[in-house]
Backbone as XML, in Angstrom:
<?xml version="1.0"?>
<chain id="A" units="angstrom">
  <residue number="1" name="UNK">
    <atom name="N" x="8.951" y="3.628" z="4.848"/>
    <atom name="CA" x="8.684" y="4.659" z="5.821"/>
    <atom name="C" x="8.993" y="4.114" z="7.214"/>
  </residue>
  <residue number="2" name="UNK">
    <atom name="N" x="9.473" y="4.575" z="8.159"/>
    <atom name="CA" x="10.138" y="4.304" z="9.471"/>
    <atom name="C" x="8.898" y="5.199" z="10.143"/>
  </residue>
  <residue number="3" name="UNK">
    <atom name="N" x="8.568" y="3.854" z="11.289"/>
    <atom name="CA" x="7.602" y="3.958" z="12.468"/>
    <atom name="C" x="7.780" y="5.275" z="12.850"/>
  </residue>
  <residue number="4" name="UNK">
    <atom name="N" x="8.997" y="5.858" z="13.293"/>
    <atom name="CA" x="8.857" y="7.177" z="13.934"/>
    <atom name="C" x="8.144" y="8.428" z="12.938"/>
  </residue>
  <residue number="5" name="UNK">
    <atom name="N" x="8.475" y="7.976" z="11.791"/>
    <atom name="CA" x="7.443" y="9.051" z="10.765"/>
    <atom name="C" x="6.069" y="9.066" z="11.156"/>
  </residue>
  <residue number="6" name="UNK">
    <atom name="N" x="6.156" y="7.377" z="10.917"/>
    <atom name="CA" x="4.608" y="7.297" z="10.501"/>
    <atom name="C" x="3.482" y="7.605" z="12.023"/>
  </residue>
  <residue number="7" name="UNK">
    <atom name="N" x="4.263" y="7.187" z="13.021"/>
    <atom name="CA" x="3.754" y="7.804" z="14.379"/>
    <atom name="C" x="3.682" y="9.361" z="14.374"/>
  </residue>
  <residue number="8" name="UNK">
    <atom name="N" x="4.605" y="9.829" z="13.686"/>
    <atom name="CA" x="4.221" y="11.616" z="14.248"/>
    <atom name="C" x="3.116" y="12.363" z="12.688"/>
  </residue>
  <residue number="9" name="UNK">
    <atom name="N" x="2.372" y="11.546" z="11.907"/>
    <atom name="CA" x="1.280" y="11.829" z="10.936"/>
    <atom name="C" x="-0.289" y="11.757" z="11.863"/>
  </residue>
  <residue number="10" name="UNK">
    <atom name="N" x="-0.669" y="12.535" z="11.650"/>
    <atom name="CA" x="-2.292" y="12.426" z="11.993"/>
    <atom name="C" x="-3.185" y="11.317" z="11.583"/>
  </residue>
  <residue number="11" name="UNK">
    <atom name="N" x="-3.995" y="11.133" z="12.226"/>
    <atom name="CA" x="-4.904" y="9.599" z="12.636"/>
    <atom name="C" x="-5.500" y="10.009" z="10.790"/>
  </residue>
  <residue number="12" name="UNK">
    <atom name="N" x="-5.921" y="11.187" z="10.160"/>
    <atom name="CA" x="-6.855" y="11.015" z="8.957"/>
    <atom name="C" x="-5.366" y="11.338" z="7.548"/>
  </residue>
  <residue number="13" name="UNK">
    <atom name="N" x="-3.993" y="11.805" z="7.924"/>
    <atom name="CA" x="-3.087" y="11.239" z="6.967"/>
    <atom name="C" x="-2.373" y="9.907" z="7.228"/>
  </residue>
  <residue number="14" name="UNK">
    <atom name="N" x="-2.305" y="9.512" z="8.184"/>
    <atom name="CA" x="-2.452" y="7.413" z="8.506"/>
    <atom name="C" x="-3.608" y="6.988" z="7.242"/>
  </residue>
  <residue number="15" name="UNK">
    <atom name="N" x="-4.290" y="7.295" z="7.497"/>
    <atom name="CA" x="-5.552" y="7.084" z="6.679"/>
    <atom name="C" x="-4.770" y="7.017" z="5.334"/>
  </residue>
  <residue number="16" name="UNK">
    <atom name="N" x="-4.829" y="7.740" z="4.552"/>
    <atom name="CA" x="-4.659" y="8.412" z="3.395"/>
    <atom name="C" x="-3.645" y="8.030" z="2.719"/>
  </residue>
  <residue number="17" name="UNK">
    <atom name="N" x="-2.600" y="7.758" z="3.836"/>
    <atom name="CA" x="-0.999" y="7.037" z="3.469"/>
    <atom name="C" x="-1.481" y="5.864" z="3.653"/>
  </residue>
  <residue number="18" name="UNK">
    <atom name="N" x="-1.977" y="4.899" z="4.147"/>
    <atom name="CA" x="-2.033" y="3.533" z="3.914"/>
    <atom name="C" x="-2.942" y="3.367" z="2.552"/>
  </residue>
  <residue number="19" name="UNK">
    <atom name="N" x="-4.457" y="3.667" z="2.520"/>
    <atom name="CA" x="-4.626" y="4.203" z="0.983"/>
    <atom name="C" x="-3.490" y="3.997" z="-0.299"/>
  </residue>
  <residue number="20" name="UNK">
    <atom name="N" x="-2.909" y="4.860" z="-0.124"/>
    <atom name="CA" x="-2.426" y="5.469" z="-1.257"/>
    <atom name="C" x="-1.104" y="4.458" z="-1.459"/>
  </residue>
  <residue number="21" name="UNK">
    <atom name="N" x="-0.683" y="3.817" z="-0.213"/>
    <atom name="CA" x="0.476" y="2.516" z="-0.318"/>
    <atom name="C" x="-0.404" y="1.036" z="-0.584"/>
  </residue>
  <residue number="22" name="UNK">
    <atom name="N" x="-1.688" y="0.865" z="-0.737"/>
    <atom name="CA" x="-2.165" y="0.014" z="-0.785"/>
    <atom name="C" x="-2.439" y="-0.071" z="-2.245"/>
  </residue>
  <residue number="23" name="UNK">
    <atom name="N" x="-2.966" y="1.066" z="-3.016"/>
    <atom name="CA" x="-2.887" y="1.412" z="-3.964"/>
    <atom name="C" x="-1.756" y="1.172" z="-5.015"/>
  </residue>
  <residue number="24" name="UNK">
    <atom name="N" x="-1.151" y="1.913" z="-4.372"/>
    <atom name="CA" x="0.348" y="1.527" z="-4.924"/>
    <atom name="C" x="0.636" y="0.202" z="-5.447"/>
  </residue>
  <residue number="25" name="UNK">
    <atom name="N" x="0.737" y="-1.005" z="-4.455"/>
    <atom name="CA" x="0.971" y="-2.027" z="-4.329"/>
    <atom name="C" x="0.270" y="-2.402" z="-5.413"/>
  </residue>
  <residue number="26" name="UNK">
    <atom name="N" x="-1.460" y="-2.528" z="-5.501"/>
    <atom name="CA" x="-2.178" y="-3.261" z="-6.458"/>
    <atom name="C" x="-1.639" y="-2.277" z="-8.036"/>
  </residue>
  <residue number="27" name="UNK">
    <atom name="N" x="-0.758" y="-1.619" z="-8.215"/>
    <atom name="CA" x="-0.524" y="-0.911" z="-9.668"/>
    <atom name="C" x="0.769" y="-1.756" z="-10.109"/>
  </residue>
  <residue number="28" name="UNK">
    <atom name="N" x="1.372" y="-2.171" z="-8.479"/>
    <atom name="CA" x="2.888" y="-2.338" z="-8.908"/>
    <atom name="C" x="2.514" y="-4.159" z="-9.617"/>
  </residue>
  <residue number="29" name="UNK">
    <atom name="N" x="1.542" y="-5.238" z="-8.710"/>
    <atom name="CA" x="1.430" y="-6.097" z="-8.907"/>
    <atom name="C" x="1.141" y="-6.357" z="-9.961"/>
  </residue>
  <residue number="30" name="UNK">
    <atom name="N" x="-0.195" y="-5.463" z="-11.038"/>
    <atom name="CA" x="-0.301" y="-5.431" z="-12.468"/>
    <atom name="C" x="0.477" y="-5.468" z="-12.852"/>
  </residue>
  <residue number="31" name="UNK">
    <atom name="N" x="1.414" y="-4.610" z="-12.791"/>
    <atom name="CA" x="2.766" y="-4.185" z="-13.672"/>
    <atom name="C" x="3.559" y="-5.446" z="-13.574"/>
  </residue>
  <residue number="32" name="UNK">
    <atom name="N" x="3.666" y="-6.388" z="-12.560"/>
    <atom name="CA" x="4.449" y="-7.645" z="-12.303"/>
    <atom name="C" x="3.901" y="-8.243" z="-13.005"/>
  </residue>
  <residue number="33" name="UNK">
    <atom name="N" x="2.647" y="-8.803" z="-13.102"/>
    <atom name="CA" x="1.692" y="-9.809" z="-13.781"/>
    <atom name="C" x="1.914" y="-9.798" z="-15.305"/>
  </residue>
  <residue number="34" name="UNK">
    <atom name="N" x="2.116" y="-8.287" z="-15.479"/>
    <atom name="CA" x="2.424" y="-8.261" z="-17.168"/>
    <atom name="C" x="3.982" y="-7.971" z="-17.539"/>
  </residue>
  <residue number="35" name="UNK">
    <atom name="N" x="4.927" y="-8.316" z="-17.102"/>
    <atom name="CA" x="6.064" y="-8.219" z="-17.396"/>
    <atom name="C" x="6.438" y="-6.890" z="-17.302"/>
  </residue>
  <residue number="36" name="UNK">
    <atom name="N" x="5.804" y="-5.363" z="-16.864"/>
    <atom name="CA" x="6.699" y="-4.251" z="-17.192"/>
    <atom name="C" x="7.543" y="-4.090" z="-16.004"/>
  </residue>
  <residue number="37" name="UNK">
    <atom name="N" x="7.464" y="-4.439" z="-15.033"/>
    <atom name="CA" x="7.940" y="-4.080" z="-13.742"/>
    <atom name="C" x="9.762" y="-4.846" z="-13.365"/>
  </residue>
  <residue number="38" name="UNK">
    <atom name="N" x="10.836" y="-3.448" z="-13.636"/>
    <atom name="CA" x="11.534" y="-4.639" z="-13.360"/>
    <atom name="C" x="12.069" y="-4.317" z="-11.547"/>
  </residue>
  <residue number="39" name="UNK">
    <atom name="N" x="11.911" y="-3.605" z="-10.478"/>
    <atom name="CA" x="12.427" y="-3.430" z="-9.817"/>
    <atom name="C" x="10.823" y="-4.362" z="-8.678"/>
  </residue>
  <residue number="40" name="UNK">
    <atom name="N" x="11.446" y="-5.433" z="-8.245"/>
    <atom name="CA" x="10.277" y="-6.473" z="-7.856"/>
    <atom name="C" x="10.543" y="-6.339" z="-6.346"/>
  </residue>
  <residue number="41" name="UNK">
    <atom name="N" x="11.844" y="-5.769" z="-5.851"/>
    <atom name="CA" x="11.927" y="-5.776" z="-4.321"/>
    <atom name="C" x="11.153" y="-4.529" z="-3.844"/>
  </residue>
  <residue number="42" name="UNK">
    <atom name="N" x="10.567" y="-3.726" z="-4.475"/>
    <atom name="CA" x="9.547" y="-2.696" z="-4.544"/>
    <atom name="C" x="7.870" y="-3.486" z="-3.935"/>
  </residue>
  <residue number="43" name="UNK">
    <atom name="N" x="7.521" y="-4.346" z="-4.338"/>
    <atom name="CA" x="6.584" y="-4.925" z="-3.658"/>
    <atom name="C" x="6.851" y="-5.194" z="-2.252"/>
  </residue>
  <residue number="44" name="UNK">
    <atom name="N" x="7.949" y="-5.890" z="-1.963"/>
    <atom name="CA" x="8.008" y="-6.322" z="-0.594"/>
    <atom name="C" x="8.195" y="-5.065" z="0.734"/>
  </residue>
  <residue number="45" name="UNK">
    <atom name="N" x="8.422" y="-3.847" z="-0.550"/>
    <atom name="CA" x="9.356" y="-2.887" z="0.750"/>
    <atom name="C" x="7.271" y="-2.187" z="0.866"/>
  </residue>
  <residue number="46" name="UNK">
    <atom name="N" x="6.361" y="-2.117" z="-0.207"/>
    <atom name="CA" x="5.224" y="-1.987" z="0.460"/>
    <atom name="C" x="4.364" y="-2.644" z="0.779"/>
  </residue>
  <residue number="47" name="UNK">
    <atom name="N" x="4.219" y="-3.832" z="1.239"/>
    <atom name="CA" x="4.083" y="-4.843" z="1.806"/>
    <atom name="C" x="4.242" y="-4.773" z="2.961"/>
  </residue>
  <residue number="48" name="UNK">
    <atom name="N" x="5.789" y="-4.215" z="3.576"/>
    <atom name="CA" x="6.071" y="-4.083" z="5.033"/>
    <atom name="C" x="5.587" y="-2.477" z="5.418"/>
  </residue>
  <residue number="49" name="UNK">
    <atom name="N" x="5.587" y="-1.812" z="4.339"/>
    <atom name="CA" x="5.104" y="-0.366" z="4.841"/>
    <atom name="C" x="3.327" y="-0.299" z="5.310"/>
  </residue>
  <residue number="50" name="UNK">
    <atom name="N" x="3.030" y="-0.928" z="4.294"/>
    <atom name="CA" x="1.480" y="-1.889" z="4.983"/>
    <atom name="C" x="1.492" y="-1.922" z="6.199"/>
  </residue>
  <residue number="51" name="UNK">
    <atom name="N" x="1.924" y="-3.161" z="6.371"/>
    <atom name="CA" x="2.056" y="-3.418" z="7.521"/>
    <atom name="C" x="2.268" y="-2.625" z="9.008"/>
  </residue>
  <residue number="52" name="UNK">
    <atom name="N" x="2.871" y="-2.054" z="8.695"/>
    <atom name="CA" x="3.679" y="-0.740" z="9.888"/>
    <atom name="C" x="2.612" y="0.358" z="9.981"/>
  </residue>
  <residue number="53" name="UNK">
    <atom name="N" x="1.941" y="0.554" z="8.874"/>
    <atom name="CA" x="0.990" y="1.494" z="9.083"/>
    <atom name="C" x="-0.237" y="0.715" z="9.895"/>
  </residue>
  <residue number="54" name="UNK">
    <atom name="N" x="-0.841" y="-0.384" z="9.394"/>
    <atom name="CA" x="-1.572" y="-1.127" z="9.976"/>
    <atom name="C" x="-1.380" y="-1.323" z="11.592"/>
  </residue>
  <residue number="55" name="UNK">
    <atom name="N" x="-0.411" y="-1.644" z="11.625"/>
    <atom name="CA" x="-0.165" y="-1.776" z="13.240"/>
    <atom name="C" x="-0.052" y="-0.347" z="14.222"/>
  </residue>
  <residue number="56" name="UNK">
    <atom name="N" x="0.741" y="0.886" z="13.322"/>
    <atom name="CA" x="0.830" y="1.848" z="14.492"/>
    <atom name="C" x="-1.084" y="2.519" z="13.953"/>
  </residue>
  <residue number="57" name="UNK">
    <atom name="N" x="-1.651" y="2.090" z="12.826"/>
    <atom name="CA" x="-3.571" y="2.599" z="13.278"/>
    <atom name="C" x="-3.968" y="1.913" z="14.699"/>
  </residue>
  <residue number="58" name="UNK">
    <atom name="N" x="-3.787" y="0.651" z="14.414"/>
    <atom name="CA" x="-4.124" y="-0.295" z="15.569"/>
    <atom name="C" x="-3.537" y="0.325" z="17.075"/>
  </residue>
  <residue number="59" name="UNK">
    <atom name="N" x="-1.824" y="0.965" z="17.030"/>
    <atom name="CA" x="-1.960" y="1.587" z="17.878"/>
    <atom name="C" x="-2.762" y="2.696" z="18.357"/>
  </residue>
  <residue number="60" name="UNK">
    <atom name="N" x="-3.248" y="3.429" z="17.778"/>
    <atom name="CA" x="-4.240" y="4.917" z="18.016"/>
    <atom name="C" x="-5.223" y="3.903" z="18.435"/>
  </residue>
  <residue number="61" name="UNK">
    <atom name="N" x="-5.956" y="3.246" z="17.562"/>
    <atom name="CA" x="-7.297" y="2.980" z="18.212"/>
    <atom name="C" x="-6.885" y="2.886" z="19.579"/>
  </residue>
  <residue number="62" name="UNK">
    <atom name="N" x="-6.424" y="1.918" z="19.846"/>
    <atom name="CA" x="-5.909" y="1.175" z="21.451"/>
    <atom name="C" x="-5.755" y="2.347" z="22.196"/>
  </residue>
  <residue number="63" name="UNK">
    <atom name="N" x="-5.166" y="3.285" z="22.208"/>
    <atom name="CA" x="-5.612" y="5.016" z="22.618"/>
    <atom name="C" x="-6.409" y="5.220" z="23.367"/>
  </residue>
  <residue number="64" name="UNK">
    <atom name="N" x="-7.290" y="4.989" z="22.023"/>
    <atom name="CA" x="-8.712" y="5.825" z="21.986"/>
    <atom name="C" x="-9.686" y="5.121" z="23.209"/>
  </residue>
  <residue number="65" name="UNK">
    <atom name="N" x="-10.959" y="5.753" z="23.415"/>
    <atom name="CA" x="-11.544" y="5.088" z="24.977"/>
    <atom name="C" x="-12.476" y="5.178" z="23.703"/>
  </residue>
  <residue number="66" name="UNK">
    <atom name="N" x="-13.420" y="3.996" z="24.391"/>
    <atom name="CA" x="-14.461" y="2.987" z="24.338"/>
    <atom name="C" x="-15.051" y="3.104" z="22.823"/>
  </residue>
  <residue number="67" name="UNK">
    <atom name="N" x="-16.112" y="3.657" z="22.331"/>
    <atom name="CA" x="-16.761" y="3.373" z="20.607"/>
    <atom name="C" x="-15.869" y="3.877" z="19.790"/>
  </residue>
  <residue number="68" name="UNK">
    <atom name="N" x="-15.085" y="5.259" z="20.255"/>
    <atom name="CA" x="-14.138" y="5.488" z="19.134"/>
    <atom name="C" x="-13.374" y="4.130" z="18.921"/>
  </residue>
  <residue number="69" name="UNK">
    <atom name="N" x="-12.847" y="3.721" z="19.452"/>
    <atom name="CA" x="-11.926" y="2.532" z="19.518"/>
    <atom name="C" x="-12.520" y="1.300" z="18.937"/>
  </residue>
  <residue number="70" name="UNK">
    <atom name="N" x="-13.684" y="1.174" z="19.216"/>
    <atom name="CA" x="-14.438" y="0.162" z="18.430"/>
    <atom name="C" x="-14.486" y="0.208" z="17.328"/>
  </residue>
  <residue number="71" name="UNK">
    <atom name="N" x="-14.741" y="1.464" z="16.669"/>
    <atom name="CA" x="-15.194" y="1.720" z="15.627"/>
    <atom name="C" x="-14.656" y="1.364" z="14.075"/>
  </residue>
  <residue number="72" name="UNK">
    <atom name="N" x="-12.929" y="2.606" z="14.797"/>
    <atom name="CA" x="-11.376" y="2.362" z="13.990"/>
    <atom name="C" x="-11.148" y="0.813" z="13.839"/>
  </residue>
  <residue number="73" name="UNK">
    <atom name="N" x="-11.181" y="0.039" z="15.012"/>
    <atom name="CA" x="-10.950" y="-1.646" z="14.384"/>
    <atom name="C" x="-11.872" y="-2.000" z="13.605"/>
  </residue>
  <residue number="74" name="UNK">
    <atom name="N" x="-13.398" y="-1.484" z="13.939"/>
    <atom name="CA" x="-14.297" y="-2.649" z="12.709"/>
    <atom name="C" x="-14.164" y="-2.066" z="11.515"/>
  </residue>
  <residue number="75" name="UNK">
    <atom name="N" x="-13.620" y="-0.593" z="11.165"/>
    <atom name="CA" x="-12.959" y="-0.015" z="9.907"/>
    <atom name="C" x="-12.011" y="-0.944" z="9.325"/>
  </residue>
  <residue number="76" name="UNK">
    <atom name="N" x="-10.768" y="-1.104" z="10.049"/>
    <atom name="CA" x="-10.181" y="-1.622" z="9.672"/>
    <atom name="C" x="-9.800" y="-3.256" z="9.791"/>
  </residue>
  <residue number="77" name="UNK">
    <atom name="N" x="-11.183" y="-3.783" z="9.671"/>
    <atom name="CA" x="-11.175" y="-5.423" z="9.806"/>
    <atom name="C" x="-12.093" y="-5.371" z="7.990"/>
  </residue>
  <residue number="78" name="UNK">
    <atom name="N" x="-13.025" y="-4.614" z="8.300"/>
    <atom name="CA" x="-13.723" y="-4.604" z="6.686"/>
    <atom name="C" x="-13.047" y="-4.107" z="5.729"/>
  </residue>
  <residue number="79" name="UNK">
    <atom name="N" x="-12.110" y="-3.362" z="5.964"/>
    <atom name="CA" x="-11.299" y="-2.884" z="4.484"/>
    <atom name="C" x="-10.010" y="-4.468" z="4.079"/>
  </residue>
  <residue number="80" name="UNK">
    <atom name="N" x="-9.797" y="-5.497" z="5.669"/>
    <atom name="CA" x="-8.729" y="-6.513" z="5.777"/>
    <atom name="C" x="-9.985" y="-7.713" z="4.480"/>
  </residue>
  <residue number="81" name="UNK">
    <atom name="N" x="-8.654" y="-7.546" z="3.727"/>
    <atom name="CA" x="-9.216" y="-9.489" z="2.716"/>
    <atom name="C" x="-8.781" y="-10.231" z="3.515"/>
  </residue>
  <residue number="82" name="UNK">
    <atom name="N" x="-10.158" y="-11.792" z="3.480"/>
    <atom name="CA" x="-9.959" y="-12.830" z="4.114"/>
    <atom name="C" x="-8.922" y="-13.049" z="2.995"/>
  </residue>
  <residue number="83" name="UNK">
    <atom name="N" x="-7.578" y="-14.086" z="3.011"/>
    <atom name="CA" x="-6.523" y="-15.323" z="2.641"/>
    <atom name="C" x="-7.163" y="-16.003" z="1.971"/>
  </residue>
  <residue number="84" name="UNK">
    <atom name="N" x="-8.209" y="-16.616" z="2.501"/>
    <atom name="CA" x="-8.950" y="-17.970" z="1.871"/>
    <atom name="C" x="-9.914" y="-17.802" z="1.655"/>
  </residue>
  <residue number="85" name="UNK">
    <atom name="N" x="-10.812" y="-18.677" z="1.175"/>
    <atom name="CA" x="-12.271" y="-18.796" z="1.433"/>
    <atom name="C" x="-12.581" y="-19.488" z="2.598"/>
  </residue>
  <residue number="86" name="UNK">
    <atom name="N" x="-11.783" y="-20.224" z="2.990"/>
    <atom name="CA" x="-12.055" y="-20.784" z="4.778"/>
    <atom name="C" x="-12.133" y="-19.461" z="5.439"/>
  </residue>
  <residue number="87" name="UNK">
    <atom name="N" x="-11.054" y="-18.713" z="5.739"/>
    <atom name="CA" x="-11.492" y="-17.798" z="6.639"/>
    <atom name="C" x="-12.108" y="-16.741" z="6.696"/>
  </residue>
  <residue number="88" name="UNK">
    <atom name="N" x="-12.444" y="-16.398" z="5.278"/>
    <atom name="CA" x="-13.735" y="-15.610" z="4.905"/>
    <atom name="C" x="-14.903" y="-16.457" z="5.551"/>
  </residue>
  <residue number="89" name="UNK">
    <atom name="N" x="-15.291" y="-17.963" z="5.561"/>
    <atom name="CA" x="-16.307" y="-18.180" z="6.168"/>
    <atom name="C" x="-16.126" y="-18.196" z="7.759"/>
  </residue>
  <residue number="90" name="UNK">
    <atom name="N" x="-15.467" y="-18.949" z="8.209"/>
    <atom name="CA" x="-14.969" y="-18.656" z="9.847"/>
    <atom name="C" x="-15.790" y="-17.087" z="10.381"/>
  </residue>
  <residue number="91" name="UNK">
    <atom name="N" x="-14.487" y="-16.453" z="9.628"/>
    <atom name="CA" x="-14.904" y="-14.721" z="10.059"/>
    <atom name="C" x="-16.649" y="-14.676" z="9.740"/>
  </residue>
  <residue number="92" name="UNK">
    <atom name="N" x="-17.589" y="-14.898" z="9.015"/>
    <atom name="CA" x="-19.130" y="-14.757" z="8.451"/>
    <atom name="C" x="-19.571" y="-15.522" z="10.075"/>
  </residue>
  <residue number="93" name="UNK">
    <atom name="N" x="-19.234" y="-16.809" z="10.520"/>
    <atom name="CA" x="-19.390" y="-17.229" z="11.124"/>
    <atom name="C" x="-19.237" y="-16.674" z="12.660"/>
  </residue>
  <residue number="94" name="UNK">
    <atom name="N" x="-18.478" y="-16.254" z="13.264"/>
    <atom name="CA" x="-18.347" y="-15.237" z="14.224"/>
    <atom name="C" x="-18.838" y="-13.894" z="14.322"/>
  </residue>
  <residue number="95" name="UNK">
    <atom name="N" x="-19.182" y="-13.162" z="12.896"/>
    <atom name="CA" x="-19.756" y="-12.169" z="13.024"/>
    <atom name="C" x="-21.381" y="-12.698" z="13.385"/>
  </residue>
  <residue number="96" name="UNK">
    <atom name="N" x="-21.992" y="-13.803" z="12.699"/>
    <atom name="CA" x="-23.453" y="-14.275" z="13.003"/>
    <atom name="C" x="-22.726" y="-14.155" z="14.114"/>
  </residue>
  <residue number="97" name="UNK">
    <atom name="N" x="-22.397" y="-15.048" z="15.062"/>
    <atom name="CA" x="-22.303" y="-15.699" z="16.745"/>
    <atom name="C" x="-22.522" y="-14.037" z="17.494"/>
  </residue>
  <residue number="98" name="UNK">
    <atom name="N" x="-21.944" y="-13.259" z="16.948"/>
    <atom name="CA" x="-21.675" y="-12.057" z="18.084"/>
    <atom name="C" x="-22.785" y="-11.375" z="18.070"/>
  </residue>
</chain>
């Protein structure tokens, strides 16, 4: 999906489309894990569609004035998996500090 799409969708189908590409992704990875999947450059192309959605949400929040804006990021920091278990604790660690 190309930014200019995904910029002219509403803040609650942003929603819904990252959902449903995130989704995606964890059906396609099963399907990798067990041998049915043969078209594998299919992961990477939603992977970057991820991504693109992630960043133009991040744009709206940035928009938005003051708690709305708060809000949309701590949404979308709790739906984000820590990488590791290091930075799952780090992140535990800064949320105590704040």
């Amino acid at each position: 999906m190309k930014p200019d799409e995904i910029r002219k969708l509403s803040e609650d189908e942003l929603r819904a489309k990252l959902a449903d590409t995130r989704d995606e992704l964890m059906k396609l990875r099963f399907r990798q894990v067990s041998g049915q999947l043969t078209d594998t450059s299919r992961l990477r192309i939603l992977r970057r569609d991820i991504a693109r959605l992630e960043t133009i949400s991040k744009e709206f929040a940035s928009s938005m004035a003051g708690e709305e804006k708060e809000e949309v990021l701590k949404e979308t920091k709790a739906k984000a998996k820590p990488r590791t278990k290091a930075k799952a604790k780090a992140e535990e660690v800064e949320e105590g500090e704040a």
